[in-house]
C-alpha positions as CSV (number, residue, x, y, z in Angstrom):
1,X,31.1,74.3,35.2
2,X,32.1,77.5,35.7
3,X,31.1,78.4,31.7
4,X,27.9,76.6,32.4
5,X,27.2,79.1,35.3
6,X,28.0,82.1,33.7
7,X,26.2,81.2,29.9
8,X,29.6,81.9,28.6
9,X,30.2,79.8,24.7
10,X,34.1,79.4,25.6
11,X,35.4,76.4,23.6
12,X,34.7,73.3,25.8
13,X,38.4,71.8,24.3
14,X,39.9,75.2,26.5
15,X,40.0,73.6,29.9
16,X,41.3,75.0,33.2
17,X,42.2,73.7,36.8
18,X,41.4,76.1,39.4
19,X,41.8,75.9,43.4
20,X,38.1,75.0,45.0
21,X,35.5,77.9,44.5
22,X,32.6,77.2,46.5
23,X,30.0,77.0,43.4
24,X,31.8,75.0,41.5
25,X,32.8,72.7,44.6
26,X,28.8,72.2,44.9
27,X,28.6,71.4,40.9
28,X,32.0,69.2,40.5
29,X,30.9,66.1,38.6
30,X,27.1,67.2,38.2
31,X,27.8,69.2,34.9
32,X,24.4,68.0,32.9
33,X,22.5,68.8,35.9
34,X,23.8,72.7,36.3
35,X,23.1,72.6,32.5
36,X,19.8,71.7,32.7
37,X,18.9,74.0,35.5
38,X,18.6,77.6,34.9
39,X,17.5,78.5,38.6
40,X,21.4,77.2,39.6
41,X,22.5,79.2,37.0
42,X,20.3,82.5,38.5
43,X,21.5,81.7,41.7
44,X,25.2,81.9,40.7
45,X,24.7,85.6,39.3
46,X,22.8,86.4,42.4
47,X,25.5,85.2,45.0
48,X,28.5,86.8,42.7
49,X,26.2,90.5,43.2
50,X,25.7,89.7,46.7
51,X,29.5,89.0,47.0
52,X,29.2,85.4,48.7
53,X,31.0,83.4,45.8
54,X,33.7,85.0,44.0
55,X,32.6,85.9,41.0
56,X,36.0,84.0,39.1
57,X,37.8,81.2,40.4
58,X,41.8,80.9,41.5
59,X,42.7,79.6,37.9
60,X,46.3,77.1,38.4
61,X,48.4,75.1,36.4
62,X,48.1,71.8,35.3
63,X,50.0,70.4,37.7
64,X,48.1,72.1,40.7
65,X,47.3,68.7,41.7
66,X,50.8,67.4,42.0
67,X,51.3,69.4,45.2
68,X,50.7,67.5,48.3
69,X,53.4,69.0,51.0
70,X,53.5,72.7,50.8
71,X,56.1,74.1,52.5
72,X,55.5,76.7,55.0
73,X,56.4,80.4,54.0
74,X,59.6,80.5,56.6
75,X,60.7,77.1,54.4
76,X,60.0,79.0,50.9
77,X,62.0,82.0,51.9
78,X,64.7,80.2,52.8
79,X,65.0,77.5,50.0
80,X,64.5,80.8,47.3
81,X,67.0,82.5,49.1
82,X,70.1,79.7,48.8
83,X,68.9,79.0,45.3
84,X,69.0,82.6,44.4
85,X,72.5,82.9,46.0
86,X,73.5,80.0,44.0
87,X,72.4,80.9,40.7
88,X,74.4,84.7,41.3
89,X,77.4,83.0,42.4
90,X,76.9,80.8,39.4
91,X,76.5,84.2,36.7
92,X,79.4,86.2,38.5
93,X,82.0,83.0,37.9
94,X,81.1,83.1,34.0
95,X,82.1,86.7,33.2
């Protein structure tokens, strides 16, 4: 959609998953119609100038959509930290 928007000729077989982006969130699943429709397409270079829409989405992997319980950041820390203590003990028993 978001190639449709912006007139860019990137190879359709080159997708991407991105987080939700307000535009696109209003064009998911309506493809044909935003091609068809060069006033949406207008609009989407006038909201990126006026700086209400990004003008580039949150691009994510693949398997964005396989995330349903984020931790919270005090949960992150903490799990990175034992694993990164684990993997240095780990290197400094091999030499």
């Amino acid at each position: 959609m978001l190639d449709i928007a912006r007139s860019s000729r990137w190879p359709s077989k080159y997708t991407a998953r991105t987080l939700g982006h307000p535009y696109l969130d209003a064009w998911r699943g309506r493809e044909d119609e935003l091609a068809a429709a060069p006033h949406a397409q207008q609009a989407y270079q006038e909201a990126v100038v006026r700086g209400e829409i990004p003008s580039m989405p949150r691009w994510e992997s693949e398997a964005i959509d396989l995330i349903d319980d984020p931790p919270s950041a005090f949960d992150l820390v903490g799990t990175l930290t034992a694993q990164a203590e684990e993997a240095l003990s780990r290197a400094g028993r091999r030499g």
